[in-house]
Backbone bond lengths (Angstrom), bond angles and torsions (degrees), N, CA, C in turn:
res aa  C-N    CA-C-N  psi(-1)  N-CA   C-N-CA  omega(-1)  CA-C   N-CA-C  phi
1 X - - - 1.454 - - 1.527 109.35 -
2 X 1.071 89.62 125.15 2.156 100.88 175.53 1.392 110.40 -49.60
3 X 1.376 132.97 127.03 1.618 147.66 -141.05 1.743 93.59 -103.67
4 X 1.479 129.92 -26.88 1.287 110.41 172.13 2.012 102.66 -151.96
5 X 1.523 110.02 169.58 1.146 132.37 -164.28 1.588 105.22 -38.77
6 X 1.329 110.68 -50.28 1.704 121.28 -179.45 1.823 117.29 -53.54
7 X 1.777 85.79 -50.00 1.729 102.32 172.02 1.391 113.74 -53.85
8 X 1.260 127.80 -31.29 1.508 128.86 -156.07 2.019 88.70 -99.11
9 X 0.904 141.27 -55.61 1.266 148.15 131.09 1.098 127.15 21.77
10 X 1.285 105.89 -83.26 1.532 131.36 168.30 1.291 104.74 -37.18
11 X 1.690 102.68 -77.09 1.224 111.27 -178.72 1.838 146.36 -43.43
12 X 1.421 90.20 -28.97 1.552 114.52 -177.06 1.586 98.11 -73.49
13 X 1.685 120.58 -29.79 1.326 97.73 -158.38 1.184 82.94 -92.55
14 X 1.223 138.03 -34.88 1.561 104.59 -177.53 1.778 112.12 -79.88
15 X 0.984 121.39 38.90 1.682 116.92 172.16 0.776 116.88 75.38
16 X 1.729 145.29 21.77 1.225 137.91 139.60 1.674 112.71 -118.13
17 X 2.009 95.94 132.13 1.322 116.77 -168.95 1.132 104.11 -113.48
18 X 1.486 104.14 -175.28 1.631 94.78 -174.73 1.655 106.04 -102.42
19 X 1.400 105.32 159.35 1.314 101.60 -173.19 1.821 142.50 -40.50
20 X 1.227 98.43 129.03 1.893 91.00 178.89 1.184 121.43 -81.16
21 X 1.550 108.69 84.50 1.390 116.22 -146.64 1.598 91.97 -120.99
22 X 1.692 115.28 -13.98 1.582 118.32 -167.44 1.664 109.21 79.72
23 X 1.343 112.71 16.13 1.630 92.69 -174.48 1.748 77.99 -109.93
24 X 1.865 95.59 -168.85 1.288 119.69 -157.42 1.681 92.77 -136.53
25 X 1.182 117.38 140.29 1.857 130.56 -173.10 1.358 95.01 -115.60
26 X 1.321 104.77 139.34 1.902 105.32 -172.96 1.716 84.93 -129.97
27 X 1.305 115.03 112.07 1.243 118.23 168.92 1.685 106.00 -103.65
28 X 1.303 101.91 151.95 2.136 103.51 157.97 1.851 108.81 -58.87
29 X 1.311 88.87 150.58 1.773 86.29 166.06 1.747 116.30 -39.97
30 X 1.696 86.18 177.44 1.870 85.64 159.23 1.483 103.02 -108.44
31 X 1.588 117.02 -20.79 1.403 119.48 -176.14 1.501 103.39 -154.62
32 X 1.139 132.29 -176.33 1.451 150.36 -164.40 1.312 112.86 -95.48
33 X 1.753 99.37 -15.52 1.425 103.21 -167.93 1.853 100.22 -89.19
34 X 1.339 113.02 -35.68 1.645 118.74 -154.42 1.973 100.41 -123.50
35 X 1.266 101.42 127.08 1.092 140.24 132.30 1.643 156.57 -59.55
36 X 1.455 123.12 127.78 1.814 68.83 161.01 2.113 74.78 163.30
37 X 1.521 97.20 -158.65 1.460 102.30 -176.75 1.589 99.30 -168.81
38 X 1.546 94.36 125.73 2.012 116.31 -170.28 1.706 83.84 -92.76
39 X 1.580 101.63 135.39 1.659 106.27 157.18 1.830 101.34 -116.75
40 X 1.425 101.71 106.25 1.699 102.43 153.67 1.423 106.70 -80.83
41 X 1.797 106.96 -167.56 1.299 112.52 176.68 1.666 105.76 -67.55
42 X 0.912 121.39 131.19 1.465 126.49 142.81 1.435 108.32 64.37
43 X 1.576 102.47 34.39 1.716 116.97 -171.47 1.575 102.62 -165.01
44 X 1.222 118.90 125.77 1.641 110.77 142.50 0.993 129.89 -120.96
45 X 1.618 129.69 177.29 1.310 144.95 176.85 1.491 112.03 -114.98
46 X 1.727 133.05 95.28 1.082 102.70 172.19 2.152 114.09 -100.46
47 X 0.891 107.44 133.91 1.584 116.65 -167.59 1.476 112.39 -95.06
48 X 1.475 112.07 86.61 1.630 107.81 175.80 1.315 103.84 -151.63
49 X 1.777 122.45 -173.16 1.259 114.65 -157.20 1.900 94.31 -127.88
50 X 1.440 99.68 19.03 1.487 116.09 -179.01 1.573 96.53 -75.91
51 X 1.840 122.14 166.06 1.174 129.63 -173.69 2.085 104.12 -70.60
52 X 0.842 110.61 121.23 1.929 117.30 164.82 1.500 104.01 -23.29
53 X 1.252 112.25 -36.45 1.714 105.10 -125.43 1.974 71.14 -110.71
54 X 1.750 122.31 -42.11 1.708 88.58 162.19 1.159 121.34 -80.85
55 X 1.505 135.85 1.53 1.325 117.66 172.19 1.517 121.99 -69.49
56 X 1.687 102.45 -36.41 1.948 107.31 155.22 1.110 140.99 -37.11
57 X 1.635 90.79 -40.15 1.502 102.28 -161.45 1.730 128.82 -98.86
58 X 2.163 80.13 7.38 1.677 98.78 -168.00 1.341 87.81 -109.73
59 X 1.624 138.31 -43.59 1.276 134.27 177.01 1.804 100.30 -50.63
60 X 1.137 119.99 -65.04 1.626 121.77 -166.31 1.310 97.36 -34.32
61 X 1.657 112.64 -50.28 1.802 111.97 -158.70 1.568 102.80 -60.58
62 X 1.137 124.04 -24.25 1.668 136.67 -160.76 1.309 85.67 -57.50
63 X 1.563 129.05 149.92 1.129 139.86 160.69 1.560 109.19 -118.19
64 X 1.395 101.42 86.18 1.723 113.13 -178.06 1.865 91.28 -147.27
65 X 1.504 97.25 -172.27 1.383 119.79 152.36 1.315 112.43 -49.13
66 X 1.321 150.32 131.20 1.444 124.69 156.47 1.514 127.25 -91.83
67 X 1.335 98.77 30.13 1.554 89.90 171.29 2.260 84.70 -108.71
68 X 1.302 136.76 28.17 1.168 140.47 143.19 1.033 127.61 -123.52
69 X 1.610 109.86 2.42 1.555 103.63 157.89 1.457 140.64 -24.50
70 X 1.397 101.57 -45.28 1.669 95.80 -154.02 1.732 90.55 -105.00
71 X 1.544 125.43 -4.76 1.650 111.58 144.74 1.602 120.41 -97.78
72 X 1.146 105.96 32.09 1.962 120.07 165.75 1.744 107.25 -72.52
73 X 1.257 112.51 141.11 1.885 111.55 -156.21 1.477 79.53 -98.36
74 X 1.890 148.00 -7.52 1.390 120.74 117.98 0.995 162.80 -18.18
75 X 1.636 114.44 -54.48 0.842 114.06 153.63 1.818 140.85 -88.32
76 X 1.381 108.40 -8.62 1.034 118.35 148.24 1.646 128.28 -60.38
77 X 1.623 119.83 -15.05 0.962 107.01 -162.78 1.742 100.48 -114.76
78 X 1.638 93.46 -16.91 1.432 93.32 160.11 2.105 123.40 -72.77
79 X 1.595 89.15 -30.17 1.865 92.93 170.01 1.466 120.27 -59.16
80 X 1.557 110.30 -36.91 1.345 127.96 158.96 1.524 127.66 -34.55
81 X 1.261 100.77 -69.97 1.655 107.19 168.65 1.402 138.91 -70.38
82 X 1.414 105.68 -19.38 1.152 137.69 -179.50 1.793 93.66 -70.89
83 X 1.247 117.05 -88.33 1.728 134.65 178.82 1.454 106.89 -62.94
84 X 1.663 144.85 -25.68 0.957 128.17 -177.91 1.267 117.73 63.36
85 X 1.548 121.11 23.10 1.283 142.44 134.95 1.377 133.14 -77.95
86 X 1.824 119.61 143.33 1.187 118.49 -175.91 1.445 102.66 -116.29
87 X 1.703 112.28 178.43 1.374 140.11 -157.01 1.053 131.42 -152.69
88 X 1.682 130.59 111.74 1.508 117.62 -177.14 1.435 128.48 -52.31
89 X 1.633 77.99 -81.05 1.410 99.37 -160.02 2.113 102.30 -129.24
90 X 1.054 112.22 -166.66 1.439 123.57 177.85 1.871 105.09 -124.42
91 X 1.072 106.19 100.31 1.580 93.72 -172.06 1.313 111.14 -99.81
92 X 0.908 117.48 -172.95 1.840 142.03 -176.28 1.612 81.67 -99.71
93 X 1.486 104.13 136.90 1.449 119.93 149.83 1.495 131.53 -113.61
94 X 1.060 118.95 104.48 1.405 135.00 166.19 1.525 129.01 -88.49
95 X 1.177 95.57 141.80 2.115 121.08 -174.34 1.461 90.77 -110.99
96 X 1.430 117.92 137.81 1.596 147.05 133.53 1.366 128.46 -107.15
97 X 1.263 140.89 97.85 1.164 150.30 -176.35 1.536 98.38 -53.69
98 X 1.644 127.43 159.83 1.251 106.72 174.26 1.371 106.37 -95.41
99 X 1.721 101.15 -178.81 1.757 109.69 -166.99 1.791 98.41 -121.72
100 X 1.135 114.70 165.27 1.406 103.44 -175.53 1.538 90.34 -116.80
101 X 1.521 118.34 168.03 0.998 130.12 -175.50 1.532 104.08 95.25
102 X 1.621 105.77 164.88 1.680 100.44 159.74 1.477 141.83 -83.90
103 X 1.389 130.27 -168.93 1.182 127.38 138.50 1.282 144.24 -3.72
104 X 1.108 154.92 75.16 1.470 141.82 -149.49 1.921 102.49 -83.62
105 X 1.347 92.81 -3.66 1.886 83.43 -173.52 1.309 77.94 -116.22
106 X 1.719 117.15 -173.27 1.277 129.13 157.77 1.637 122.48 -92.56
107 X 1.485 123.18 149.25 1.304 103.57 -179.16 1.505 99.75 -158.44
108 X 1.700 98.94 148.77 1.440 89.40 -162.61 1.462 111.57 -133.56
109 X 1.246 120.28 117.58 1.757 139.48 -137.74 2.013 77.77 -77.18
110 X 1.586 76.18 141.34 1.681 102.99 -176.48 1.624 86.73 -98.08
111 X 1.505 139.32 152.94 1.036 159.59 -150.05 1.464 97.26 -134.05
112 X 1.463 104.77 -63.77 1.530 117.13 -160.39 1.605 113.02 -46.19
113 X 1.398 115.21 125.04 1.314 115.79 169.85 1.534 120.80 -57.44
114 X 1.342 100.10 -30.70 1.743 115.48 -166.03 1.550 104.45 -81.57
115 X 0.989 101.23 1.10 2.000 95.06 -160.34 1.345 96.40 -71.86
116 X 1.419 139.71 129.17 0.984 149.38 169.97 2.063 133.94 -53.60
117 X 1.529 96.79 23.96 0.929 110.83 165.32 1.474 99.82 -138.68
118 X 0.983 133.08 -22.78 1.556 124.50 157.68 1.504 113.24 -50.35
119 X 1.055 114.61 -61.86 1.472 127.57 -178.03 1.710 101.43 -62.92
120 X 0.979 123.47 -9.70 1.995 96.90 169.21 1.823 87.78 -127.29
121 X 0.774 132.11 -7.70 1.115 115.97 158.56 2.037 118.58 -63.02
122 X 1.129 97.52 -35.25 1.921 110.11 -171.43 1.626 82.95 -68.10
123 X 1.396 128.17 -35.51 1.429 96.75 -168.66 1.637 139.29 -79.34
124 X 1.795 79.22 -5.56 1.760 89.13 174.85 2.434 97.49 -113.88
125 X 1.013 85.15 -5.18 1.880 74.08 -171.67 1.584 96.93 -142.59
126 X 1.152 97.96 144.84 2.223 124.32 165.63 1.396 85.95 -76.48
127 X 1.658 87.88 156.55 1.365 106.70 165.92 1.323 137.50 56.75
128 X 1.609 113.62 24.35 1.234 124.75 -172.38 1.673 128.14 -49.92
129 X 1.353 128.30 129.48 1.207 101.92 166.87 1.745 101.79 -125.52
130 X 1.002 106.06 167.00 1.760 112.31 169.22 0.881 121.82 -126.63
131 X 1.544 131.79 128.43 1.348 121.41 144.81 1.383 141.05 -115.23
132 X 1.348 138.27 169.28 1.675 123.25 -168.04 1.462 88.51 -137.24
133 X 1.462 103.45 141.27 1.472 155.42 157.26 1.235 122.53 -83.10
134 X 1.478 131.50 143.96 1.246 124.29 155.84 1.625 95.46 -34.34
135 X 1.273 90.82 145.74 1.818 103.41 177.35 1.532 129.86 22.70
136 X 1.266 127.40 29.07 0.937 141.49 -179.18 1.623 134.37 -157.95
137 X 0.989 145.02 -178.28 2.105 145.22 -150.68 1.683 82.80 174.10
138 X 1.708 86.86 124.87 1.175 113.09 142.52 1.125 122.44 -125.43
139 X 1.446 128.39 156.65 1.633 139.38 -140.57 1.477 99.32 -153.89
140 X 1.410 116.39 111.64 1.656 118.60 -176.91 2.034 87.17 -132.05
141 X 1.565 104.56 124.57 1.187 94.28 143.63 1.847 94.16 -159.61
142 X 1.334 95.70 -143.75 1.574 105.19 -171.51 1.852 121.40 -109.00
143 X 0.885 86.31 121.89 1.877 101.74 -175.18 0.978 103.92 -103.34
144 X 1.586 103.87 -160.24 1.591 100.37 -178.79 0.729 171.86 -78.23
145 X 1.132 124.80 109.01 1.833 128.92 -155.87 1.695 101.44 117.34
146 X 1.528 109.09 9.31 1.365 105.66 -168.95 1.439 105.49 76.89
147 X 1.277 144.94 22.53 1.708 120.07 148.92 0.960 105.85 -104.49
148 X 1.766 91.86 156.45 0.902 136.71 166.41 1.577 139.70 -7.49
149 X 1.587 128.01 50.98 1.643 95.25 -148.29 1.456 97.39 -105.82
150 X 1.757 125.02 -161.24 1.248 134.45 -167.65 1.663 92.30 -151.30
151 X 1.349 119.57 166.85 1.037 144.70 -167.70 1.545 120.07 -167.19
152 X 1.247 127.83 119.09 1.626 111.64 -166.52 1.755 87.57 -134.33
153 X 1.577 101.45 168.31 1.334 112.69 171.91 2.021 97.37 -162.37
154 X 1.447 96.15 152.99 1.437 105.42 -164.02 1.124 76.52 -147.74
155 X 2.023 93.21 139.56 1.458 100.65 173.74 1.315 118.99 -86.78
156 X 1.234 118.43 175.43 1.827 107.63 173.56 1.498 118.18 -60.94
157 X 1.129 132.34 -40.76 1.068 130.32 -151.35 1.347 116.44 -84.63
158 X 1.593 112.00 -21.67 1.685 122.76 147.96 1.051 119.07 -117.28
159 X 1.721 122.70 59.51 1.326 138.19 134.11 1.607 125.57 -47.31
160 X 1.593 113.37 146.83 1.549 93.78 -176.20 1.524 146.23 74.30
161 X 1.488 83.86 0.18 1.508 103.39 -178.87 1.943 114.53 -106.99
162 X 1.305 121.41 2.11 1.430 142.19 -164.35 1.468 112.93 88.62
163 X 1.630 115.42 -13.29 1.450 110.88 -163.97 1.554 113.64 -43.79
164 X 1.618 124.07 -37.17 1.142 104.60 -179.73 1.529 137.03 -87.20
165 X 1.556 93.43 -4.07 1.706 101.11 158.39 1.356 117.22 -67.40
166 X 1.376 121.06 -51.63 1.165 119.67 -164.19 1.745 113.29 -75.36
167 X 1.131 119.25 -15.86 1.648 132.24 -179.83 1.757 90.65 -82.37
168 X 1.717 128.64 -26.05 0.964 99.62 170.99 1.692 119.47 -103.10
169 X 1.123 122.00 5.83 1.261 130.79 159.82 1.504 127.35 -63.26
170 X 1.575 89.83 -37.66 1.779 105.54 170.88 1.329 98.66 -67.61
171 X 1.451 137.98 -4.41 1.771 115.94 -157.40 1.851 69.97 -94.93
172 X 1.514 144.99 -41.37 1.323 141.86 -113.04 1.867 67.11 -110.49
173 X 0.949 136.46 -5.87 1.692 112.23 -153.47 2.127 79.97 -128.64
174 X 1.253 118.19 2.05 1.414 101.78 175.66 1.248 107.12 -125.95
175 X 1.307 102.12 -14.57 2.195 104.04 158.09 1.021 130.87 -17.53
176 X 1.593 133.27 -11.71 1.666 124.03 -163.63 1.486 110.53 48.61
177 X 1.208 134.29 20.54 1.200 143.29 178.19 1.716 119.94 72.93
178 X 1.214 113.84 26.67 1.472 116.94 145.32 1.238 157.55 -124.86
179 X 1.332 155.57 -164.01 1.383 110.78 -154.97 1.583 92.67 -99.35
180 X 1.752 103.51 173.43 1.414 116.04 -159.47 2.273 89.15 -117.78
181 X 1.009 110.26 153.12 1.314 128.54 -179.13 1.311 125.16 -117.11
182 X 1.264 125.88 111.60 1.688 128.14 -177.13 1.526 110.79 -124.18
183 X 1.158 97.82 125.87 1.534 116.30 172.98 1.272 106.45 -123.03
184 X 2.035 101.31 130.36 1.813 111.63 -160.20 1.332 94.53 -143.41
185 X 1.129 107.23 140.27 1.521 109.16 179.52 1.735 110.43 -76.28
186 X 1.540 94.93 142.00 1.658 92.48 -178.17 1.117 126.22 -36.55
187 X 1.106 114.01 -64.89 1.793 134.81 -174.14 1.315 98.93 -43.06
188 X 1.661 125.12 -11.53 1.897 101.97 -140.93 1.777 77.11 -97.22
189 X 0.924 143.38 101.84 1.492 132.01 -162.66 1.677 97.46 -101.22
190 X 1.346 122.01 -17.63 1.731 126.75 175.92 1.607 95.66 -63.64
191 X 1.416 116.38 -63.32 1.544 138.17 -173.57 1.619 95.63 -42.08
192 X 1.066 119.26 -54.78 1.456 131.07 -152.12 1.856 93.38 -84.53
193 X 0.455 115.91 -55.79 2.043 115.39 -177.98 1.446 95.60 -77.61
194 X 1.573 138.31 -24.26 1.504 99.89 158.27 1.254 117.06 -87.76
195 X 1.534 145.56 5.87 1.083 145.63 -174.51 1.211 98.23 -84.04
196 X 1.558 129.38 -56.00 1.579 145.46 -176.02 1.201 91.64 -43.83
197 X 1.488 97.51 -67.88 1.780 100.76 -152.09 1.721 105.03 -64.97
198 X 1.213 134.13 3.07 1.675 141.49 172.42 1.282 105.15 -99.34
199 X 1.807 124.13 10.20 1.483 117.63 -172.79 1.581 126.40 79.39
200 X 1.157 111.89 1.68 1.467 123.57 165.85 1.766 98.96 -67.78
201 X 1.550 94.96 148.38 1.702 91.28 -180.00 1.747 76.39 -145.63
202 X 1.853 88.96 153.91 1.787 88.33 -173.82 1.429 89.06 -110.01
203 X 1.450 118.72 149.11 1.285 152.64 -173.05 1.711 118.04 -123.66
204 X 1.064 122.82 -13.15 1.518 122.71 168.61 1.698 120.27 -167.37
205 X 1.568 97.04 -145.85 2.020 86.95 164.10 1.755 80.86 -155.72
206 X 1.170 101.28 166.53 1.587 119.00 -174.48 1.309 122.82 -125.38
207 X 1.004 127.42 129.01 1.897 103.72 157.91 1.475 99.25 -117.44
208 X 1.435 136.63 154.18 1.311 137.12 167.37 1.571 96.18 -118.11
209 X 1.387 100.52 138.75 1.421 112.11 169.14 1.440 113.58 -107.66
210 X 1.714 136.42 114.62 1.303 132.54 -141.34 1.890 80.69 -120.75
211 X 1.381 116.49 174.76 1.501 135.63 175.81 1.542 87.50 -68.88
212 X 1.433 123.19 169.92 1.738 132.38 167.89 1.574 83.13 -94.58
């Protein structure tokens, strides 16, 4: 079993997870900033700098299945009070290997620190960059553990047209050649079939628990 958050990471995107054994991996953070808990099959990872021995002892109390313990809105809400950290949503996690070649659309890197997707992007990822599309921003920087992730948004008015597959294909073709990471909220099922359909394949579900 991979010894920290990055190792387990690594590994998943190229297709090996950790065992579906039903247990739970309690790693230290990767930073001060991120939190949170990976569900593979029949395994989790929860990643914080809280004691092991209460993160055990708060899943056991859960009255669920325990191979869904540690995505129970219990025990999340006990991690909550505990750290005095908050939480959106529960997303889908997706891997993109990168693609060689460029861009197939044009896109043109936003600079501005102030731009209002730079600025809420910095609060979950380092190293942000942006770019805009006819009707669309893509957003590549570094999350947790330092990978790689992507973020896209399409406006309404050229919905339906592939734009948001292909804004996420560009994240796989500006990688520096490694893989790119998307986290989508369940419900978002548009988000989720252009990610697929750009070669994203989902591999777990996430919650990150960020500072308020």
């Amino acid at each position: 079993m991979a010894e920290t958050l990055r190792d387990i990471l690594d590994a998943a995107a190229r297709g090996v997870f950790p065992p579906a054994d039903g247990g739970t991996t309690i790693v230290p953070q990767p930073s001060p900033r991120d939190a949170g808990v990976l569900a593979f099959t029949a395994h989790s990872v929860v990643f914080t700098d809280e004691d092991p021995d209460w993160v055990r002892a708060t899943l056991a109390a859960v009255d669920c299945d325990g191979l869904a313990a540690t995505m129970n809105a219990r025990f999340h809400a006990a991690f909550m009070e505990r750290t005095g950290r908050g939480t959106d949503t529960i997303d889908v996690m997706t891997v993109g290997s990168p693609l060689p070649g460029g861009p197939s659309l044009a896109l043109t890197e936003i600079a501005d620190p102030g731009h209002p997707r730079v600025v809420s992007s910095r609060r979950r990822r380092d190293d942000v960059r942006v770019w805009a599309a006819d009707g669309g921003v893509l957003v590549l920087g570094r999350g947790i553990a330092g990978r790689l992730e992507v973020a896209v948004e399409v406006a309404e008015a050229v919905r339906h047209r592939g734009l948001g597959r292909q804004l996420a294909a560009a994240a796989r073709q500006l990688s520096g050649g490694e893989p790119v990471w998307a986290q989508v909220s369940a419900g978002n099922a548009r988000s989720l079939r252009a990610f697929q359909a750009a070669g994203y394949r989902p591999v777990g579900s996430e919650a990150l628990f960020l500072t308020r």
